[in-house]
N, C-alpha and C positions, 0 to 999 in steps of 0.2 A: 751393552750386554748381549752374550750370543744368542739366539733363540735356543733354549732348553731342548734338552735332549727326552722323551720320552718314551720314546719306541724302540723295541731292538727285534734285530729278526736272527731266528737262531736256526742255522738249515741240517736236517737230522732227515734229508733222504736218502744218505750213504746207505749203500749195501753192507759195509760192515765185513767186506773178502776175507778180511787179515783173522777172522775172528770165528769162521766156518769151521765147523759144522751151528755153533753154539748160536749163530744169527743170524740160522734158518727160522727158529723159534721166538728167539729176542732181540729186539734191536739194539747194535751194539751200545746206542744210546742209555739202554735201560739197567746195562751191566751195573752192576754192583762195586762201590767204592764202599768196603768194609759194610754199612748196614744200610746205603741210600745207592740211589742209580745215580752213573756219575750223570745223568741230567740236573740232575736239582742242583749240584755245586754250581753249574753253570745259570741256572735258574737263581740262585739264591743269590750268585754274583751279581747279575742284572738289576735285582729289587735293590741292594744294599746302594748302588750309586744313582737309585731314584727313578728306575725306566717304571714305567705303570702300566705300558701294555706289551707284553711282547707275542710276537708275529712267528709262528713253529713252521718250516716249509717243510713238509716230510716229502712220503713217498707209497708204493705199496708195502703194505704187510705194518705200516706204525701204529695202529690202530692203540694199540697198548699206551703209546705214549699220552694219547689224549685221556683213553681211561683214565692212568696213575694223576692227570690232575683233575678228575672229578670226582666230586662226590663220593665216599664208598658208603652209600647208605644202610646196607647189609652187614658191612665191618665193625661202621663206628656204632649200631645197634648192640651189637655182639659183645663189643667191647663194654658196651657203657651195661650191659645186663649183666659182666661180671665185677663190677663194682671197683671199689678202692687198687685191687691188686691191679687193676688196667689200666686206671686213670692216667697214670704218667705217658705209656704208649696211645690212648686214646685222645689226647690233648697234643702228641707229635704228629700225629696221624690229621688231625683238624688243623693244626698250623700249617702246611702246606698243599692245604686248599686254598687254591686265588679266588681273589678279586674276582666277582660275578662280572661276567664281561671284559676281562682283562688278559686274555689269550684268543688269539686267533690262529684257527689252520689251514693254511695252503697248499698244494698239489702241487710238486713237480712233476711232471709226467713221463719224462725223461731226462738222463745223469748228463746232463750237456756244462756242466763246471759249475762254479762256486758262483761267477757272476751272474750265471741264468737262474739261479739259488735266489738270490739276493732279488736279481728282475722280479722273480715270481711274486714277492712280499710289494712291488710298488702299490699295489690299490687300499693296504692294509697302511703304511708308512704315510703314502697321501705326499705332501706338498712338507714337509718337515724334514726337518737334518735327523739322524738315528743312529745305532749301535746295530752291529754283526759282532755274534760272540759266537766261533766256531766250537761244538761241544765237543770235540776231541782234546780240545786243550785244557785242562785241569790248573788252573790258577790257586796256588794258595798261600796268603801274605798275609799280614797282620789287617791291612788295607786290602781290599780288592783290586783288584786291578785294572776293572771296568772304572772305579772310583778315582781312583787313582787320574786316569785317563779325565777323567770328568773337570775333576779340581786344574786342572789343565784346560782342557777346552773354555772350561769359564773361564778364566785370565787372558786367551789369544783368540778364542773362535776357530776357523777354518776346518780343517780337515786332522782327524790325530789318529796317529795308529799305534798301537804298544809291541814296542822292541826288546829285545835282547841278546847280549852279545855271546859269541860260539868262537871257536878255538879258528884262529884266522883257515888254518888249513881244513876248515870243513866248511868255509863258506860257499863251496860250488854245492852244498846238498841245500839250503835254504833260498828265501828270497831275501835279499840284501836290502837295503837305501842307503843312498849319499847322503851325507851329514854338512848341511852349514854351521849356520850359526848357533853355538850349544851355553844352554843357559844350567841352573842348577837340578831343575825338573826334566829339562826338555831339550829337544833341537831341532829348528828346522831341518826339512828334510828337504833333497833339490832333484832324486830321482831313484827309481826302484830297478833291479833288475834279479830276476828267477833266475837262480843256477846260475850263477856266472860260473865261465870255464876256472880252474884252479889259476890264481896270481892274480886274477882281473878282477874281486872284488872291489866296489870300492870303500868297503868298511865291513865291519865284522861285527853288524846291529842286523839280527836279521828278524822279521812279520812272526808274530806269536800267534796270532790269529783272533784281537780283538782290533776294531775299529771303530771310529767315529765318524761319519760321511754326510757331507752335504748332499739333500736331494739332486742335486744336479746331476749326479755320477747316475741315477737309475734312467738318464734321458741318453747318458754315454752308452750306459748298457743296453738300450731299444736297440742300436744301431752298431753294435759291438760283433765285430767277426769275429768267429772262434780262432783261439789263440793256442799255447802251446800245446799237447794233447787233443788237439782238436776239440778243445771244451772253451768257452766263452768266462777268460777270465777276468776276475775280478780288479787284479794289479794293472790291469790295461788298460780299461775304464780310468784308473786313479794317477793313471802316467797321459791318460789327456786331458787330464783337468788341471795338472799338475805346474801348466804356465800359465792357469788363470787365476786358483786359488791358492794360500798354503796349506802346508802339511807340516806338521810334527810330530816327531819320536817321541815318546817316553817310556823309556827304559823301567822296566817291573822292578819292582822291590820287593823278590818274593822267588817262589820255584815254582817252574812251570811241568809238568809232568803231560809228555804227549801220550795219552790215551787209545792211540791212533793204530800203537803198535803194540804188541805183548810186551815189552818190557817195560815201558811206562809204564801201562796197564798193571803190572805187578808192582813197579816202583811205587804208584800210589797208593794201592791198596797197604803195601806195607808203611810208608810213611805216614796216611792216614790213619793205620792202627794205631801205631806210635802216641799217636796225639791223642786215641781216644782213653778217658778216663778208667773207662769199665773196664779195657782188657790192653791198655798200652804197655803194662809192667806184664804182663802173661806172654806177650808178644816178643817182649824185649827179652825173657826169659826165654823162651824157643828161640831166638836167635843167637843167644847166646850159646843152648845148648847144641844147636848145631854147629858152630863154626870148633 
């Protein structure tokens, strides 16, 4: 059996450019997916495939983030002195309070990439295999996608990362992998390349932005030159481990909504209304009556 996956480290020091004026104020992290910050989707992914501690690498100005998961002891006062009519929102408000001791926060100090991201969380990770769930990318499937990943890693071990496929002629915008040998869940993977020029993909499965890594990759990244953008990536680290350990795809079963830009950012928020009980038929009604 593989050593259990426990730990995931989730890095939310991004500036958030795409998203100014609005995150001067709030980190994009904290934005709103219909009535939750799209963090907690991401957080709420983590706990559902059994991580127990996860590892937040921010930045300046996130202070909010740590707030929203402690304590609101002034709120949930408030709430609970106005009785019966609060309870329902005062009992949502207490379920996403963690674990005493089950978040930790680390400082990037400077945007030097994704895999300096990742470095940063080694001393919190410690000597254990662990999850990177990038909160830009909004995962939503019957199963989680984190989980999903999981029920895979237990079956193979090694190294897993979650793919999906994109229209062949838009594979120079993503990071790609080479596909071996493909099972019904899964397929090994035999090599990673960012941006391939247009024709040179070698498949059309390209990094969602969840992962499952052996610690070995945060000893690649001690000694990891900055790579394309002049930032210290992550796919780098995982393409020089990549002839000692495996790696597998597993392709999502579900829609991924990147967060990253205004139009996912909309895209979710409206297919999240969709789905919500209270106001999906309201929703569905205004979109009806505009078109």
């Amino acid at each position: 059996m593989p050593q259990p996956i426990k730990k995931a480290v989730i890095p939310v020091a991004g500036l958030g450019t795409r998203f100014l004026p609005a995150t001067k104020a709030v980190p994009k992290e904290m934005m709103n997916i219909v009535d939750r910050p799209m963090l907690q989707f991401i957080v709420d992914e983590a706990l559902e495939a059994g991580i127990e501690h996860i590892c937040f690498v921010t930045g300046r100005n996130k202070q909010v983030i740590e707030d929203y998961f402690d304590t609101a002891f002034e709120l949930e006062a408030t709430l609970e002195a106005r009785g019966a009519s609060k309870k329902k929102i005062l009992d949502e408000v207490r379920a996403q309070t963690p674990r005493a001791g089950s978040m930790t926060f680390t400082r990037q100090q400077a945007p030097l990439g994704l895999g300096h991201a990742v470095w940063c969380a080694r001393d919190v990770v410690g000597d254990e295999p662990f999850a990177v769930l990038l909160p830009d990318m909004l995962m939503s499937g019957e199963t989680g996608c984190l989980k999903q990943m999981m029920d895979v890693y237990e079956a193979t071990g090694g190294n897993i990362v979650s793919v999906e496929e994109c229209l062949p002629e838009e594979a120079d915008k993503y990071g790609i992998v080479s596909i071996a040998t493909r099972e019904d869940t899964h397929f090994e993977i035999t090599g990673m390349v960012e941006k391939p020029e247009k024709g040179t993909a070698p498949s059309n499965f390209f990094l969602n932005g969840r992962y499952i890594l052996d610690n070995s990759v945060m000893q690649k990244l001690t000694t990891q030159e900055p790579g394309a953008g002049g930032e210290i990536q992550l796919t780098d680290s995982m393409l020089a481990l990549m002839g000692d350990q495996s790696f597998y795809g597993v392709p999502f079963a579900g829609e991924t909504y990147d967060c990253g830009n205004k139009m996912g950012f909309v895209t979710a928020n409206i297919k999240m209304a969709l789905k919500d009980t209270d106001i999906g038929d309201g929703v569905r009604a205004l979109i009806a009556s505009v078109n």
